[in-house]
Structures are given as C-alpha cells and as structure tokens.
C-alpha positions as CSV (number, residue, x, y, z in Angstrom):
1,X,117.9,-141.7,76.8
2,X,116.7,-140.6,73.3
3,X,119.0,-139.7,70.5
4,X,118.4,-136.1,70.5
5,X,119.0,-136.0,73.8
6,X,122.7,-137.5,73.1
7,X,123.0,-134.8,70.5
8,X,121.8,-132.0,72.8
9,X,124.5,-133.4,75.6
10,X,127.2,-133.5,73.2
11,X,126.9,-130.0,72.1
12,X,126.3,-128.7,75.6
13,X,129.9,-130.1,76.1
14,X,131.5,-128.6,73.2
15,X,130.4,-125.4,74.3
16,X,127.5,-124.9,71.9
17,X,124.0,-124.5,72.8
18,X,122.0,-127.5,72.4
19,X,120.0,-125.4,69.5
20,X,121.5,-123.4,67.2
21,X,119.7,-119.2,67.0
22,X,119.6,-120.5,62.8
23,X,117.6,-123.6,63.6
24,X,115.6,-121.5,66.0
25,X,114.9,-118.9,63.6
26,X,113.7,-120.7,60.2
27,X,111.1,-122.4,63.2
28,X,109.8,-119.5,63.6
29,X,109.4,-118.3,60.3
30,X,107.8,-121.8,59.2
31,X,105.7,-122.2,62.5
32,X,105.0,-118.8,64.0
33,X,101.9,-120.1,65.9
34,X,104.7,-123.2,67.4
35,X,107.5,-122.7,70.3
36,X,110.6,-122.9,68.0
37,X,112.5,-125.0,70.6
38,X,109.5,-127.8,70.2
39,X,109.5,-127.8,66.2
40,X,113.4,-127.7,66.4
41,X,113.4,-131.0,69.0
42,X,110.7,-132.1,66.4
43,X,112.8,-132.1,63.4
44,X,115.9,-133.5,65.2
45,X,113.6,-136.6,65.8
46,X,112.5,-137.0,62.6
47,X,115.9,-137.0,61.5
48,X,117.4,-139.4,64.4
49,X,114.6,-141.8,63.2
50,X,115.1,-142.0,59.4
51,X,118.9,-142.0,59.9
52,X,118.6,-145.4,62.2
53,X,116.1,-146.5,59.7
54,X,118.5,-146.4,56.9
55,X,121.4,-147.8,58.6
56,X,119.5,-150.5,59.7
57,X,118.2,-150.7,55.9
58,X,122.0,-151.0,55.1
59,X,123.0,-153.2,57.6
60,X,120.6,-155.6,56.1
61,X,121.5,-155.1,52.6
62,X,125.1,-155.4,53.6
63,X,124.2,-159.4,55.5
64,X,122.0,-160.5,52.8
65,X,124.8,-159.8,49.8
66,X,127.1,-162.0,52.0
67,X,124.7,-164.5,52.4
68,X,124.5,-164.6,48.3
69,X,127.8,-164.3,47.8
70,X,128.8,-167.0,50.5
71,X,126.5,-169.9,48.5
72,X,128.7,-169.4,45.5
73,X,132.1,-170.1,47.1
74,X,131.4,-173.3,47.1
75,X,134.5,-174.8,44.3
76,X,133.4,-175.1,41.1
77,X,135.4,-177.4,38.4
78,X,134.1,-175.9,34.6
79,X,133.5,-172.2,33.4
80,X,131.2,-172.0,30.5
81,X,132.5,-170.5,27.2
82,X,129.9,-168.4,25.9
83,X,128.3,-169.2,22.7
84,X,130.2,-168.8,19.2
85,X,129.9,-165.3,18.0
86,X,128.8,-163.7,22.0
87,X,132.5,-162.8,22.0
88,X,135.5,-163.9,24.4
89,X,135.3,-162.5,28.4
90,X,137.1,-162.6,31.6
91,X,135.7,-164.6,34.5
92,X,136.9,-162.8,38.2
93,X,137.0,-165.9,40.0
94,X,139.0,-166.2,44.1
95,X,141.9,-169.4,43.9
96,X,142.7,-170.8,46.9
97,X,146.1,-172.0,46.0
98,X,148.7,-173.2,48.8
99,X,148.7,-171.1,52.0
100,X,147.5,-167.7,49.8
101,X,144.1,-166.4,48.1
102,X,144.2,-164.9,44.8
103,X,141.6,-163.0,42.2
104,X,142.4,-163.4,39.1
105,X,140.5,-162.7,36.2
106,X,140.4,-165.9,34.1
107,X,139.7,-165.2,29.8
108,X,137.4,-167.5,28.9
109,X,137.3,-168.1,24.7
110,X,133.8,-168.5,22.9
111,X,132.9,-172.1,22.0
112,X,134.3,-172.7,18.7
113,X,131.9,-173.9,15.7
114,X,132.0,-177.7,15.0
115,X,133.8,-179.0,11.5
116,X,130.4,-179.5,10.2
117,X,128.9,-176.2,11.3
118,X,131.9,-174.5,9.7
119,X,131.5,-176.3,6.2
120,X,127.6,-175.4,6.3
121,X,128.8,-172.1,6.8
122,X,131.3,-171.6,4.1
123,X,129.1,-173.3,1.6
124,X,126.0,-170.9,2.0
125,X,128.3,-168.3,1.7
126,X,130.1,-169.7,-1.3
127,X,127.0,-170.2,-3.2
128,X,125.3,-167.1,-2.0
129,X,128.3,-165.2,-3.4
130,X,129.3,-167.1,-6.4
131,X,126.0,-166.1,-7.1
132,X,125.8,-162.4,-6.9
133,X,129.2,-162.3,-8.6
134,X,127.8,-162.8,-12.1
135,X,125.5,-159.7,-11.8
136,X,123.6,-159.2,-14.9
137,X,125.3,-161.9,-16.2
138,X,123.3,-165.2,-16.8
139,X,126.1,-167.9,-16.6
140,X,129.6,-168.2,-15.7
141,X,129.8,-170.0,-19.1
142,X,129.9,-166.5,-20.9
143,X,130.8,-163.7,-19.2
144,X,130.2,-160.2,-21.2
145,X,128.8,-157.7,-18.6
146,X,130.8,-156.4,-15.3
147,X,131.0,-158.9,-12.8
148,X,129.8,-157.8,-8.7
149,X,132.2,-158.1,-6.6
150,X,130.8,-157.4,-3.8
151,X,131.7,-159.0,-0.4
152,X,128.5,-158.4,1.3
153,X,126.7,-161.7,2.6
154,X,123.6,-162.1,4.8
155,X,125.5,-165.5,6.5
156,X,126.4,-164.9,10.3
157,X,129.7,-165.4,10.9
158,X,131.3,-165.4,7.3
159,X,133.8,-162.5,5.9
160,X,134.5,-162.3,2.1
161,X,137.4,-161.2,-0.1
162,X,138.2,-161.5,-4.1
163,X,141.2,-162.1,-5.4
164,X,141.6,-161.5,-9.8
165,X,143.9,-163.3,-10.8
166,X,144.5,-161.7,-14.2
167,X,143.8,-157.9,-14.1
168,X,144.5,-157.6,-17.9
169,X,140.9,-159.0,-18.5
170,X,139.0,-157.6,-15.1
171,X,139.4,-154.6,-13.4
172,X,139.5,-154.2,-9.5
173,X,135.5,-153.0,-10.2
174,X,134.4,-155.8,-11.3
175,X,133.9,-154.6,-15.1
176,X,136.0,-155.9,-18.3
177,X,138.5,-155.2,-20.5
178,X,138.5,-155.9,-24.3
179,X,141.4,-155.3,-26.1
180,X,142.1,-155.6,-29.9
181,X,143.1,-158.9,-29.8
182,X,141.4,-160.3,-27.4
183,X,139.8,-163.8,-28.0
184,X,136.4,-164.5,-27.5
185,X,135.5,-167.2,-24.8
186,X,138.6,-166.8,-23.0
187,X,138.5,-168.6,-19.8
188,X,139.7,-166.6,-16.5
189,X,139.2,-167.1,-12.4
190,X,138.5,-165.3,-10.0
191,X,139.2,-166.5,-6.3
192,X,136.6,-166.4,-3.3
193,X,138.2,-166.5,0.2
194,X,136.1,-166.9,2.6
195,X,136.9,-166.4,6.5
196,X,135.2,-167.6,10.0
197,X,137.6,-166.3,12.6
198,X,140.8,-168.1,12.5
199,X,139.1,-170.5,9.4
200,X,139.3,-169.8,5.7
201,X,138.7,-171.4,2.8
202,X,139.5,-170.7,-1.0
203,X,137.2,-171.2,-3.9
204,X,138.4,-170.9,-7.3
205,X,135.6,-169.5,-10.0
206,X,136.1,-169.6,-13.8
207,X,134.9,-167.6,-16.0
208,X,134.7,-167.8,-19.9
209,X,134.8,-163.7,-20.9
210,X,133.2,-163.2,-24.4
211,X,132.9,-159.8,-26.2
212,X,129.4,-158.5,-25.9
213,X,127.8,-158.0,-29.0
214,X,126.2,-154.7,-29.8
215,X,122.6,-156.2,-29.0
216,X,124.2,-156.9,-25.5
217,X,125.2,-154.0,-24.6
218,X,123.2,-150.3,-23.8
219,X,123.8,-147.5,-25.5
220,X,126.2,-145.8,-22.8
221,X,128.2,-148.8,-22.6
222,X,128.6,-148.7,-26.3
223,X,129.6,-145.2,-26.5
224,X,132.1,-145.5,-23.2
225,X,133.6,-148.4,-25.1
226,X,134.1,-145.9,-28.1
227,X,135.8,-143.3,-26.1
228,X,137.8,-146.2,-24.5
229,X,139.3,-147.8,-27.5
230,X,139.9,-144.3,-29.4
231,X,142.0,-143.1,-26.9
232,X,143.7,-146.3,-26.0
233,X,147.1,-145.3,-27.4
234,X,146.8,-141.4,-26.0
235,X,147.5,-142.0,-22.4
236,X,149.7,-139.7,-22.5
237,X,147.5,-136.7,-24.7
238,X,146.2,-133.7,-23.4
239,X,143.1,-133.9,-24.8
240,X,140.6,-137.2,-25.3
241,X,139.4,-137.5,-28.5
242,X,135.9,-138.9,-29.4
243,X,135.3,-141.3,-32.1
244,X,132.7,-140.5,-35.5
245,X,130.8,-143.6,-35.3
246,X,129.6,-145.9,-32.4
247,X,128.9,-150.1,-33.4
248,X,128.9,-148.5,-37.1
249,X,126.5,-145.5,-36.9
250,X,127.4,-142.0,-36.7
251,X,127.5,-139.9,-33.7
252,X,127.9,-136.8,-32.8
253,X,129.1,-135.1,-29.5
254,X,128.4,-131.1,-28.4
255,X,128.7,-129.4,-25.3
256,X,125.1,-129.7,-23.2
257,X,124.1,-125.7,-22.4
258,X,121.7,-126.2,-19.2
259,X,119.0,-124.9,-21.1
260,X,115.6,-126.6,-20.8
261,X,113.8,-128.1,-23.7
262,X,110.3,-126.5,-24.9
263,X,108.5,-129.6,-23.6
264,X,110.4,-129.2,-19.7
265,X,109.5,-125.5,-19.9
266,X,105.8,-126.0,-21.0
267,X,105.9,-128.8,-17.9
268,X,107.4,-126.0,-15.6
269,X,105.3,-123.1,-16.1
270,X,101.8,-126.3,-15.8
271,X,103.2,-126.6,-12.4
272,X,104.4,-123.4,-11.2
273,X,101.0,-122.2,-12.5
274,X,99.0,-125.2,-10.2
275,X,100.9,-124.1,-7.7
276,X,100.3,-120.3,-7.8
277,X,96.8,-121.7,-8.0
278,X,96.6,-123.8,-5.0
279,X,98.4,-121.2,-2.7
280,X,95.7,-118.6,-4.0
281,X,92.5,-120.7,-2.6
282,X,94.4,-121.7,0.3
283,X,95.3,-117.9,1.4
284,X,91.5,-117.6,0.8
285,X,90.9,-120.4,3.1
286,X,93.3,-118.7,5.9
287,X,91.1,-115.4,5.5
288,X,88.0,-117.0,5.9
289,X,88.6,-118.7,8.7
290,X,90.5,-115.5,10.2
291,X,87.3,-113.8,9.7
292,X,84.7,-116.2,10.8
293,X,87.5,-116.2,14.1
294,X,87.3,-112.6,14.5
295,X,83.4,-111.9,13.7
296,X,82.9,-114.6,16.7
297,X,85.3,-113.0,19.2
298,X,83.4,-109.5,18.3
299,X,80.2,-110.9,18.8
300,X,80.2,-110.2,22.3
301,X,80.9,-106.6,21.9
302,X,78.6,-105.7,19.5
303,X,75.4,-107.7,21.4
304,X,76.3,-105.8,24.3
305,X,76.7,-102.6,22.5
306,X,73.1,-103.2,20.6
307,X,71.1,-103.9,24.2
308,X,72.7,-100.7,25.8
309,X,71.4,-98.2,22.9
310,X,67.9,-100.2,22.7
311,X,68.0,-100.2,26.4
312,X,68.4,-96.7,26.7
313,X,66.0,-96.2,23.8
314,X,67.3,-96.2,20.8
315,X,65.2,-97.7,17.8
316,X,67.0,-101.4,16.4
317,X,67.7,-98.9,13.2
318,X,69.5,-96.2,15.0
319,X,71.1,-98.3,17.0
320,X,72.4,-100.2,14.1
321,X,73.6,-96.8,12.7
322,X,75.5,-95.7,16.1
323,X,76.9,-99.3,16.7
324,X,78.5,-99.0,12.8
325,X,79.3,-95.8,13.3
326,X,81.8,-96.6,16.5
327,X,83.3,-99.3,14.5
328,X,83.8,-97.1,11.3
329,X,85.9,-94.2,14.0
330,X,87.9,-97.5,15.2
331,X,88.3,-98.5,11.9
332,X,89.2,-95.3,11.0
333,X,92.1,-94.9,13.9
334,X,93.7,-98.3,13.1
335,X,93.5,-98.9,9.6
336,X,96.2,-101.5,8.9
337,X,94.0,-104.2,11.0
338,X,91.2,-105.9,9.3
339,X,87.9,-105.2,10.8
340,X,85.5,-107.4,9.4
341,X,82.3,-106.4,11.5
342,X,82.6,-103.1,10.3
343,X,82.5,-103.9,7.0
344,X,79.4,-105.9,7.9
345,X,77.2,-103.8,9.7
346,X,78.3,-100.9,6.4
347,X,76.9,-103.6,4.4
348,X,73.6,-104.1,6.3
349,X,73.0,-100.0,6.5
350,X,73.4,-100.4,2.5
351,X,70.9,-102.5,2.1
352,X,68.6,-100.6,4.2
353,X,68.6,-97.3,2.9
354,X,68.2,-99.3,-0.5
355,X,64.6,-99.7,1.1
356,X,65.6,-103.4,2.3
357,X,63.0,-104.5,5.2
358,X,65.2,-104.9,8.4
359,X,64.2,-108.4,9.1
360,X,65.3,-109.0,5.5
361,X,68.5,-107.3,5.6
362,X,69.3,-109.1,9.1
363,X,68.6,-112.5,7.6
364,X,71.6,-111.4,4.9
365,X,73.8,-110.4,7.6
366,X,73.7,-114.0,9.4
367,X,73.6,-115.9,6.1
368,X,77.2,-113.5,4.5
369,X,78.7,-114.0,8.1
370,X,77.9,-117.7,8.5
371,X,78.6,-117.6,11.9
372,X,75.9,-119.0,14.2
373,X,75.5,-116.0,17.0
374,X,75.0,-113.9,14.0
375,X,71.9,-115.8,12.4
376,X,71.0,-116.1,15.9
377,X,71.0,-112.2,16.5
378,X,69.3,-112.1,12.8
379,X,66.5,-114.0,14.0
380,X,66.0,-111.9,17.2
381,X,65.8,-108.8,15.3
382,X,63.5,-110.3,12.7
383,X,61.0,-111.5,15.3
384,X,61.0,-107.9,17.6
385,X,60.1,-106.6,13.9
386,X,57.6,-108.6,13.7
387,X,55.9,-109.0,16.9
388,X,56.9,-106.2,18.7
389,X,59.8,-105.1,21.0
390,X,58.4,-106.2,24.0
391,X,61.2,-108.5,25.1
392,X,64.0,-107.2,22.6
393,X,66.0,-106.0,25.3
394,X,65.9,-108.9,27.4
395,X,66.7,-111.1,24.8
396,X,69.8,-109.4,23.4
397,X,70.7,-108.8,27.4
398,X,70.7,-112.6,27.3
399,X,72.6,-112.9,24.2
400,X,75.1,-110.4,25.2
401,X,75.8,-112.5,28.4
402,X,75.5,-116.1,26.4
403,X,78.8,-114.3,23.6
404,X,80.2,-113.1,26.5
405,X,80.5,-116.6,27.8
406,X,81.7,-118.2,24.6
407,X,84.3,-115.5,23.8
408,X,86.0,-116.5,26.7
409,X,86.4,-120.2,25.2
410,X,87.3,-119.2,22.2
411,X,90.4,-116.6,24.0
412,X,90.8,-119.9,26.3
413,X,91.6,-122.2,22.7
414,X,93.9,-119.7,20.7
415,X,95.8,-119.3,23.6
416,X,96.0,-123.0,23.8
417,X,97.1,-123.0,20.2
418,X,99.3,-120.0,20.4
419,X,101.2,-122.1,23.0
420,X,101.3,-124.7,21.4
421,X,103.4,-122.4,18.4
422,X,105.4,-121.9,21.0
423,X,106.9,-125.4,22.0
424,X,109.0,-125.5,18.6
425,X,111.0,-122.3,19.7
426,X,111.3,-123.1,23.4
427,X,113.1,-127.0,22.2
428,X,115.5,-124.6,20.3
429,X,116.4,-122.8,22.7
430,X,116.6,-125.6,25.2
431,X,118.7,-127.5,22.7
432,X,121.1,-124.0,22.2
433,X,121.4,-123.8,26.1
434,X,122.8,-127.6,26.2
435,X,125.1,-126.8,23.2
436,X,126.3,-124.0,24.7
437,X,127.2,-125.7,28.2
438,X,128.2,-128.8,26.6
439,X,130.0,-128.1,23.7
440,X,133.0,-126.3,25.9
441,X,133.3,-128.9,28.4
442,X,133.9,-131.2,25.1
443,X,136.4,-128.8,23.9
444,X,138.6,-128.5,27.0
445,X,138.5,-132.2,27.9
C-alpha cells in the first residue's frame, strides 16, 4: 500500500474526508481541464516522494558524520599549541577518566617565541625606534630639535613605551626646553621599553641637548621661543606679552584682518573668470546636443507631414510653407519649450523669398542642422528640383517610414538613459527604507 493511501486511511478514521473541499478547489482553479481528485492524489505523491527522499538524504548524512567522528576517538597523547601570535584557544576534547565520560574544553596557550627569536625581536625594534627618535635630528651626540617619540614600529609582535627621565629638559611631546641657564651639551636619557607579551626589555638612550643656534632653527620656532621666554615669569598674567625683537632683529606683531592680498584677489577673479568661461561653452555644448536630439526625434514628423501635402498635391514650396506654418501655431500655443525645427524651416522660407534657389536653400538646411536625415531630405528635394517630381513622393514615403523606424531607437535609448538617472534615487530610498526598519529595532534592543 502506497503512502497516500496511508494518509487517505488515516483521515478517513479521524473523521475527515480523505481530500479536503480547499485542496479540491485550488485543483480546479490550476487544472480546470483535470478531475481535481486526480491532481490532488498527484500532488500528495509528489510530496510523499520528496519527503522519503529527504529523510533518507538525512539518514545518510546523519551515518556518515558518525563514521567521521568515530575515526577520531581514537586517544590521542599531544594537542598542538597554535603558532606565536594566532592567539590562545580551547580544545573540546571527551576524557574517559574512571568509570565516567567527561567534555571539557581544554585552553591550549600559543607556542611561545624561542630566547633567540625574542632578542631578534627586541633588537629590530630597538634600533628601528632609537632611530626615529632623533627626528630631524642628525645624531644623538647633539640634540637641538624636538625629539619623536613615537611608539609606532612596523616589527610583529613588539609594543613600545618612553619613559623621560628628566622632564625639566624634555617635554612629554618630545620637544625641548631651554632655560636661562641652561648649559649647552648637557647630557640626558631617555628610556625605551620594549614589550613581547609577558617579555620586556629596557634600553637606556642618551642624549647630549645643545641650544640650537639661530641658523638651526626656522623662523616660527624662533619667534615661539620669543613668546616662550618673554612670558616665562607671567604664568600667572592675564595677558601674554610679545617681545620687540626675535635672534636680534625687530619684529612686529598686528592682528591678521581675513582680507585677501591684491595678488590672491587678482588669482581669484583669473579663476572664477575661467570658470564662468568653461561653464559657458559647456551650456553651449548641452544645447547643441539637446537640439541635434530633438531635430532627430522630429524628423519623423515632419517627412511624414512633407509626403502627405506633396501627396495630395501640394508644390515642395507650399508644402514647406504649410509644414512651417503648423509648427509656428504649436510654437505659438507652447512657447516656454524650445522648438528648434520651427526655427529651421522659418529660416529656410527666409532664404527663399530672398530669391534663394530651393535646392540651395535645402542644402543650408542639412548643412545648419548637421543631422544626417536632414542632408538626406536636402538631397531629395535638391534632385526632385532638378530632375523632376516623378518619384518625390515615393521617396519621402520611404523616408518618412525609414525616421519613423529610427525615432523609435532613439525613444528606446533615452529611456534607457532616463532609467538609468533613475538608479541613484531608487538606492536612496532603498537605503531610507532599511534605516527606517532597522534603526528602531537597534533602538529598542
């Protein structure tokens, strides 16, 4: 007996029918050409089948991870520390000890580094450090600038501290103090400790301080130093006071106003007048290509326009004049929009009551519009004047389909572009959305 058939039994003795009317009716709707009880039995089938499949898909998951577990119960005698600097972790290993099982988690230290790894260590450090200590300093030997005291040290492993050990001559910054009486060459240390976990080591550094002369020193310093020693004595004043004269020359302080000089002015307006330059032929470029756009997409229109009248027998004059004239009334009714065909065909009519051939004036039209279905046109209407208007109509009947057809591309790639536009907007918003359901959830947990 099948599965379903066990179902169907064991409903039947619950008191439910074997089939439920829901079942029943979403078979119908889904199969109305099908006997709802058969797509129903169907659909149980299916389901009986994949559900043994995947038990038995477990089943044999479940028996192959005991058959990898059971080769590693095996005892083992050693865990292996991980390597220095992977960190300490727990091993979960299952002790048989005495009558009773346990899991424990064992921690299991990192292998320490060797005495002879540790000294390499240190001493890269040490020298690496020692040496960006003296900054723009050339030699321990004499010491005038501000010392780095940075702890920063591309060796792995290594952590760095300073220690001064005489803060009357070196700040906590690394730069110097000079007092009045202070002796030149005077010979201080500094202390590098050094650390690799659990490991440190201490390396004293001396350092012979010498004033800077004034040659050694920029002109900032010099004036800083100034202000420094003036008010030395005035801890306690209200106001600082700044000296006359800096390393003997006179100087003199005022208040900076924010104005700009002449020469940062004359630079200012150079750019700002580039600029307004360069956004100028740039808005041009923008409304050429907006027109050259627009005179293509209106191509169609005005083909199909020019083979009606000449179809229905219009001279190529007149029906340039009735053509223009529509687009001047449209013009006319919406006159915030640019209509750039208009203006066009006003400009042809111009030139041909200025007793302008029409052949000639045509060739203008294609040559101002630079658009290729324009000096196209311009060449049909040339050679009808020329050899007759035999097979004008079925020519522009053939260009007014061939625009038709391209119009349609072009609609098909701004709206491609336009959608485009659009993907910036639609991440913000998805992005807001995210906030908005996220951020709460944050809030109250």
């Amino acid at each position: 007996m099948r599965a379903v058939d066990l179902y169907y039994k064991f409903r039947k003795k619950a008191g439910k029918p074997a089939v439920s009317e829901r079942s029943l009716n979403t078979a119908s709707l889904l199969c109305p050409d099908k006997k709802p009880e058969e797509e129903v039995r169907r659909w149980h089938e299916k389901t009986a089948r994949n559900t043994v499949f995947f038990l038995i898909a477990a089943l044999l998951t479940v028996s192959f991870s005991i058959m990898l577990s059971g080769s590693n119960i095996a005892p083992i005698s050693e865990i292996k520390r991980p390597e220095f600097g992977q960190g300490a972790r727990n091993e979960n290993l299952e002790i048989d000890y005495g009558d009773n099982t346990y899991e424990l988690a064992i921690p299991v230290e990192e292998k320490p580094l060797s005495p002879e790894e540790t000294k390499a260590l240190f001493e890269a450090a040490r020298q690496e450090l020692t040496i960006s200590l003296l900054g723009e300093n050339e030699s321990a030997k004499r010491v005038t600038k501000k010392l780095n005291l940075s702890t920063k040290t591309s060796v792995s492993f290594v952590e760095a501290s300073w220690q001064i050990t005489d803060y009357r001559l070196i700040r906590y910054d690394g730069s110097l103090l000079f007092a009045d009486d202070f002796t030149d060459g005077i010979t201080t240390t500094v202390r590098l400790h050094l650390y690799i976990g659990e490991e440190t080591r201490e390396y004293p550094i001396e350092l012979s301080l010498y004033r800077p002369t004034p040659s050694e020193l920029s002109a900032e310093e010099r004036i800083f130093g100034a202000i420094e020693r003036e008010n030395a004595d005035k801890k306690e004043s209200d106001v600082i006071m700044l000296p006359d004269e800096v390393s003997g020359e006179k100087v003199s302080f005022k208040k900076a106003d924010g104005n700009i000089s002449p020469v940062q002015a004359a630079a200012l307006a150079a750019v700002a007048g580039a600029l307004m330059v360069y956004m100028q032929r740039r808005r041009r470029k923008e409304e050429l290509k907006k027109r050259k756009e627009k005179l293509e997409l209106d191509y169609s229109e005005l083909a199909l326009k020019l083979s009606v009248l000449v179809g229905a027998g219009y001279s190529t004059r007149r029906a340039l004049e009735k053509t223009a004239e529509d687009y001047r009334k449209e013009k006319e009714k919406r006159p915030k929009e640019k209509h750039y065909l208009s203006n066009e065909l006003d400009y042809l009519l111009r030139l041909m009551n200025m007793g302008t051939p029409l052949e000639e004036a045509a060739a203008r039209l294609g040559e101002r519009t630079g658009v290729l279905p324009y000096m196209r046109l311009a060449g049909i209407l040339e050679s009808s004047e020329k050899n007759g208007r035999d097979d004008l109509i079925e020519k522009l009947e053939t260009e007014a389909q061939s625009a038709f057809e391209n119009r349609m591309i072009l609609a098909r790639r701004q709206g491609e572009k336009l959608s485009s536009r659009l993907l910036l907007p639609m991440f913000i918003q998805f992005g807001l959305i995210i906030a908005i359901l996220i951020i709460p959830a944050f809030i109250s947990w």
